[in-house]
C-alpha positions as CSV (number, residue, x, y, z in Angstrom):
1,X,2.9,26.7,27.9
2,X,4.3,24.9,30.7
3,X,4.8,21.3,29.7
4,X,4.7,17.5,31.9
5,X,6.4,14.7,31.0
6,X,4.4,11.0,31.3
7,X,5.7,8.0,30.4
8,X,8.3,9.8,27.9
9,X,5.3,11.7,26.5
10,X,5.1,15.7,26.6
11,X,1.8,17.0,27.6
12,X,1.1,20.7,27.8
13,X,-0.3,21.0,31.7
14,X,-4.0,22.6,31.9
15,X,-6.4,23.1,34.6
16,X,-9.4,20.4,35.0
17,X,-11.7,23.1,33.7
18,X,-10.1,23.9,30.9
19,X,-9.2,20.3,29.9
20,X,-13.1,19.8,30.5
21,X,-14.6,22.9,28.4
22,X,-12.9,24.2,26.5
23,X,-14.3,25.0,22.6
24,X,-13.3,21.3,21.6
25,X,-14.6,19.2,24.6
26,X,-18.1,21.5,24.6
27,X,-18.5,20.9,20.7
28,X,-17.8,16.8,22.0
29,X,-20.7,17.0,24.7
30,X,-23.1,18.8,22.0
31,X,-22.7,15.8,19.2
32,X,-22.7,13.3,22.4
33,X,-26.2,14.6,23.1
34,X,-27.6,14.6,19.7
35,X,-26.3,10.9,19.7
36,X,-28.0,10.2,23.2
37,X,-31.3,12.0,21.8
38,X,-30.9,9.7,18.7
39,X,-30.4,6.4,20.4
40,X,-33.3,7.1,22.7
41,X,-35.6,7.9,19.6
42,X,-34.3,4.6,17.7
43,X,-35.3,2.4,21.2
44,X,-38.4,3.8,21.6
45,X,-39.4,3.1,18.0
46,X,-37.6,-0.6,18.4
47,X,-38.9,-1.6,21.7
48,X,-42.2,0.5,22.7
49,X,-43.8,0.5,18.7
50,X,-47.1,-0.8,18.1
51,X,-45.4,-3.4,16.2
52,X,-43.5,-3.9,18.9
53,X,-46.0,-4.7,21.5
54,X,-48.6,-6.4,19.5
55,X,-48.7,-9.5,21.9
56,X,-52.9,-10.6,21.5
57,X,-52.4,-12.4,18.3
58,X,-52.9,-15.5,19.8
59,X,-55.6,-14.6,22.5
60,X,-57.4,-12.0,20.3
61,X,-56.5,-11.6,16.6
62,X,-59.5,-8.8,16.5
63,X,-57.7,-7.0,18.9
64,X,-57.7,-3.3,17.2
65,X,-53.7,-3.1,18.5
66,X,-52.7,-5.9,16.3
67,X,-54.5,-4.9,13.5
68,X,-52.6,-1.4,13.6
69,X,-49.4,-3.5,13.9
70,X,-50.1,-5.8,11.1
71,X,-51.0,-2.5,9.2
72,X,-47.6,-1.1,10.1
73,X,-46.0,-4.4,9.5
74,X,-46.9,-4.4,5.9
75,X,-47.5,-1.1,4.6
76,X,-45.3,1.1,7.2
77,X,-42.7,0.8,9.8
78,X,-41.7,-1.9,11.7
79,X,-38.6,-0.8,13.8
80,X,-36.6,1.5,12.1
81,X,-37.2,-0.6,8.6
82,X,-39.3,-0.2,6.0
83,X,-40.4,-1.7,2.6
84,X,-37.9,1.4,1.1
85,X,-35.1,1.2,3.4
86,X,-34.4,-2.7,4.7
87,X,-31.2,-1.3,6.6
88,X,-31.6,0.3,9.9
89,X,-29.5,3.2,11.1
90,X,-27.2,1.2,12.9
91,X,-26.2,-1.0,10.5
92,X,-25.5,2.2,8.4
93,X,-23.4,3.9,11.2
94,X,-21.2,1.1,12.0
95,X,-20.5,0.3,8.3
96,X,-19.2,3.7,8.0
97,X,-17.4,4.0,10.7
98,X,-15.6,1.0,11.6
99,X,-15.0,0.6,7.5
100,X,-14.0,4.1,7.3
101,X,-12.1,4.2,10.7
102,X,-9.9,0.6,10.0
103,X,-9.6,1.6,6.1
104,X,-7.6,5.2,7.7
105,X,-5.7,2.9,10.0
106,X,-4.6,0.7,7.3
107,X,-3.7,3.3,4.9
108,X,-1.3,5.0,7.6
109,X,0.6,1.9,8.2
110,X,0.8,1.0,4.3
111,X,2.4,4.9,4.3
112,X,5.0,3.9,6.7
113,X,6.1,1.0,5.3
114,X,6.3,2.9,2.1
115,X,8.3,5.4,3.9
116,X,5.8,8.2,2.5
117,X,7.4,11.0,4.9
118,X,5.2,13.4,4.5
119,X,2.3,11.2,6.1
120,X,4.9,10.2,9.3
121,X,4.1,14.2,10.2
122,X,0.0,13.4,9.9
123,X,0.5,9.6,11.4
124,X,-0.8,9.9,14.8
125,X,-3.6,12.2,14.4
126,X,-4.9,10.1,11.3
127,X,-4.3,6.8,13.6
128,X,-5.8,8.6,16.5
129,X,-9.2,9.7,14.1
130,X,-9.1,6.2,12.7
131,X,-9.1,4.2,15.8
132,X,-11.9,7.1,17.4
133,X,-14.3,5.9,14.4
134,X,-13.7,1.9,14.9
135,X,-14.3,2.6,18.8
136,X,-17.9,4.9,17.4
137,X,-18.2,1.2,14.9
138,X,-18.1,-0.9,18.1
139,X,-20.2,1.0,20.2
140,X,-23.0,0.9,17.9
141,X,-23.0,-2.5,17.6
142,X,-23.1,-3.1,21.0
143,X,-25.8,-0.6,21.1
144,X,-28.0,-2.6,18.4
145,X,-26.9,-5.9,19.9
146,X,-28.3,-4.3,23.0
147,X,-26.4,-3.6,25.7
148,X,-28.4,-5.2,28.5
149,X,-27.5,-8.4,27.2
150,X,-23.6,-7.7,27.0
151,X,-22.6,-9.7,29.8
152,X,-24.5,-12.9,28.7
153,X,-23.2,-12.0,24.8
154,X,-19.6,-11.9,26.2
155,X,-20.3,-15.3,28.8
156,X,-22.2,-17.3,25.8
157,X,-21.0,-16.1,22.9
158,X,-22.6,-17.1,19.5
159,X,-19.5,-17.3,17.2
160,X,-21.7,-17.7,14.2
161,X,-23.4,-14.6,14.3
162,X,-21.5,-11.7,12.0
163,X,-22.7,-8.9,14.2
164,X,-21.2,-10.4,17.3
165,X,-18.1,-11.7,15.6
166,X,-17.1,-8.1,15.1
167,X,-16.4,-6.8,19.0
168,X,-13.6,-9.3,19.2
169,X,-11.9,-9.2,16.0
170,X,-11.3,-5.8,15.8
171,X,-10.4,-5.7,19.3
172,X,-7.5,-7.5,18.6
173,X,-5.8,-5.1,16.9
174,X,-7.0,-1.9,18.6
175,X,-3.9,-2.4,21.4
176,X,-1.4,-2.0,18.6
177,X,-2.4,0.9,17.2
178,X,-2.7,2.6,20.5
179,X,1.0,1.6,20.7
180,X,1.4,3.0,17.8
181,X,-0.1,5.8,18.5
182,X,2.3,6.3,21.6
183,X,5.4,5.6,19.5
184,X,4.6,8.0,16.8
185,X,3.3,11.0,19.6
186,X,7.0,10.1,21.5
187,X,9.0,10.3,18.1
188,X,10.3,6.6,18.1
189,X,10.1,6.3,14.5
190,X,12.1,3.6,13.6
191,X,10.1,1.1,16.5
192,X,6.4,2.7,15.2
193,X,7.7,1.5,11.1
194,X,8.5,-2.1,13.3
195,X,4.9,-2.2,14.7
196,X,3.2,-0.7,11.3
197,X,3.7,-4.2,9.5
198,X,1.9,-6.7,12.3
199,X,-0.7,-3.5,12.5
200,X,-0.9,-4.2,8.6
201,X,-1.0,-7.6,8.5
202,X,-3.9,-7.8,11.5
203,X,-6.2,-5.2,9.7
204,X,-6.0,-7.0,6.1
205,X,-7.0,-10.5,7.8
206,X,-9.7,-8.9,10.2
207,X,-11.0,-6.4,7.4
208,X,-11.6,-9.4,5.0
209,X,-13.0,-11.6,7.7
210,X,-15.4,-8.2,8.3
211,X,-15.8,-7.3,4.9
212,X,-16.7,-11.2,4.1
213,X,-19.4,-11.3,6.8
214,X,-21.2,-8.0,5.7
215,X,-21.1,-8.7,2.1
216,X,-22.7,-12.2,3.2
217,X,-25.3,-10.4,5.0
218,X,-26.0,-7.7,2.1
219,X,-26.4,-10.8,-0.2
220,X,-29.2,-12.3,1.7
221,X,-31.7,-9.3,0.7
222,X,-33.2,-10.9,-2.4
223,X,-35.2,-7.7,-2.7
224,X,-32.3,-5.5,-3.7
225,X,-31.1,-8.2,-6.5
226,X,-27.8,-5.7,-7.5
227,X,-26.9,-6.4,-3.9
228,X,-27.6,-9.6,-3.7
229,X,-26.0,-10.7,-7.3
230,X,-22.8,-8.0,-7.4
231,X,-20.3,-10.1,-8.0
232,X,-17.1,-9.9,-5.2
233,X,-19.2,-7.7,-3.4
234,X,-16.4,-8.1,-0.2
235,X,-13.6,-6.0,-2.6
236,X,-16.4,-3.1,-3.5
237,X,-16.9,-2.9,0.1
238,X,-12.8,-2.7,0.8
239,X,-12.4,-0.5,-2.2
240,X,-15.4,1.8,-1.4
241,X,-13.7,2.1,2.5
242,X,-10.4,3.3,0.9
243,X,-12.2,6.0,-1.0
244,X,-14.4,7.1,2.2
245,X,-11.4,7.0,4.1
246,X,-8.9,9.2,2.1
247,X,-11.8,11.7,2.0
248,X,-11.8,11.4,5.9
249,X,-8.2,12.0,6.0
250,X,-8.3,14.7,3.6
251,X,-11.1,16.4,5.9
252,X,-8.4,16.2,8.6
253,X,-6.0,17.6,7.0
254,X,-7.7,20.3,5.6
255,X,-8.6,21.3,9.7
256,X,-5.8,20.2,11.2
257,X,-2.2,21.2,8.7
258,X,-3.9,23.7,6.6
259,X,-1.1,26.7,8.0
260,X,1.8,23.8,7.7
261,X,4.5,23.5,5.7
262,X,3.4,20.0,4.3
263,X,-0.1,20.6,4.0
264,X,-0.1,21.1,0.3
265,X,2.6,18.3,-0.4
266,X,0.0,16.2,1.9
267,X,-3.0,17.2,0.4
268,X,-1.9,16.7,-3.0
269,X,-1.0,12.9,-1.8
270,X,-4.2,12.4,-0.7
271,X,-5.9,14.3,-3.8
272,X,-3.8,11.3,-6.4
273,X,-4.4,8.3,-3.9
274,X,-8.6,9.2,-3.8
275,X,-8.6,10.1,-7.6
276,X,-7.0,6.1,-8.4
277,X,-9.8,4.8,-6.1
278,X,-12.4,6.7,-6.9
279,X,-11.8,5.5,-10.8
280,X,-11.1,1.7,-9.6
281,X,-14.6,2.2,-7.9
282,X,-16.4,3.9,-11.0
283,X,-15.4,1.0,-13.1
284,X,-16.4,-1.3,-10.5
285,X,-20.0,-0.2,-10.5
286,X,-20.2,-0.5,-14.3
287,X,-18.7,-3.8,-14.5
288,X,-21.2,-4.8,-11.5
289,X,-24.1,-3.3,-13.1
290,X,-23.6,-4.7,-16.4
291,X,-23.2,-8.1,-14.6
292,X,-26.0,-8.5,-12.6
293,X,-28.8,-6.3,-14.8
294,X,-27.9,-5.3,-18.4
295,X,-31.6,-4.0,-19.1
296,X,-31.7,-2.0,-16.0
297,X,-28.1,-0.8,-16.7
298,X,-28.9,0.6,-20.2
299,X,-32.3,2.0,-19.3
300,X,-31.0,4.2,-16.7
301,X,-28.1,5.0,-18.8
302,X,-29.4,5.6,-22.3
303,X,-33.4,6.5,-21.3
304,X,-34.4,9.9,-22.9
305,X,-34.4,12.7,-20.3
């Protein structure tokens, strides 16, 4: 295939059709408009709910409207919460994919440092999925922040508020790795293991900052006491995003190297660095458990089945 050079980059040259739809691009544009059916479903049942719009409590409390609200208030759905599930989807998307997304980005540049070889062949598609997922993380939030009120959020900013303190911390670091990125894509090795340690020191600080804020926030749901009470809930949440994102990586791999040469050296990386999480994690939950709830620890352990 006939090849362009920009900005020391090869790119293989394609037609505007084909760059637009081909197999990879229309598989794109079908998750983008399950996504664009989902956000619509999760604003109409934010903004245009019965609970929602139950203005009359003042001027009518009889109002047949606001009793269905109060109704759905307490016993059903208000939002996209309930009394089973405090969290809303959003909150659940971005945690798993700026967590996952920054933990891939992180584990790349610890790699290089290392001089793990073998992951310097996978480096710029794992930095390129990793920084895909933070940039899904950040839309979402922007999304549940609501994005009608971005320009006042960005003009009077309220520092204080985790949710908002998120957009500009991890975009401080996003430039890098798309340097990175370039560097590793243009085979300058030796300047993209320079760059990996000021990518490494920048996700450590933002990732606890982040990891600080949502463990704060988890804490404050008195409901869910082993939340609330899990002691250094911050490093479950750091140790739990390693483990999701070796299993992204190894997804990758999997689709991506499978017919290489150093797919099996690479999977079998992978396979030992999740296993040593995955156990650090395991213990973790008992020593959590047993901390904050002994009784409730040994009944679902020991109960007869």
């Amino acid at each position: 295939m006939e090849k362009i050079t920009f900005a020391g980059l090869e790119i293989n040259k394609i037609s505007i059709f084909g760059l637009l739809f081909n197999k990879t691009m229309l598989l794109g544009y079908f998750f983008m408009a399950l996504a664009m059916v989902g956000i619509y479903e999760i604003f109409d049942v934010r903004y245009f709910s019965a609970a929602a719009n139950a203005h009359a409590s003042g001027l009518n409390p009889t109002d047949p409207a606001l009793k269905e609200a109060m109704r759905l208030a307490v016993f059903g759905d208000v939002g996209e919460v309930n009394r089973n599930i405090p969290w809303t989807l959003f909150i659940v998307n971005y945690m798993y994919m700026i967590y996952t997304g920054s933990g891939v980005i992180f584990i790349v540049a610890l790699a290089e440092l290392m001089g793990f070889h073998v992951i310097a062949k996978a480096a710029a598609g794992f930095m390129a999925v990793g920084l895909s997922m933070v940039f899904a993380g950040l839309f979402t939030i922007a999304t549940d922040l609501n994005m009608l009120n971005m320009l006042w959020m960005v003009l009077t900013p309220n520092i204080s508020a985790g949710m908002w303190l998120m957009l500009p911390l991890y975009c401080t670091y996003i430039p890098f790795v798309l340097f990175e990125i370039y560097l590793l894509l243009t085979n300058k090795r030796e300047w993209a293991k320079r760059l990996a340690l000021p990518i490494l020191v920048l996700s450590i600080g933002v990732d606890l900052v982040e990891y600080y804020i949502q463990a704060k926030l988890f804490s404050m749901n008195t409901a869910r006491h082993l939340w609330t009470e899990f002691p250094f809930l911050t490093f479950y949440f750091i140790i739990s995003a390693f483990v999701s994102s070796l299993g992204v990586m190894g997804i990758y791999s999997y689709l991506v190297h499978k017919n290489k040469e150093e797919y099996n050296e690479l999977m079998d990386l992978i396979r030992k660095a999740m296993l040593f999480f995955v156990s650090i994690l395991a213990l973790y939950e008992v020593f959590g458990y047993m901390t904050v709830d002994k009784d409730w620890s040994f009944f679902n352990s020991f109960r007869p089945i």
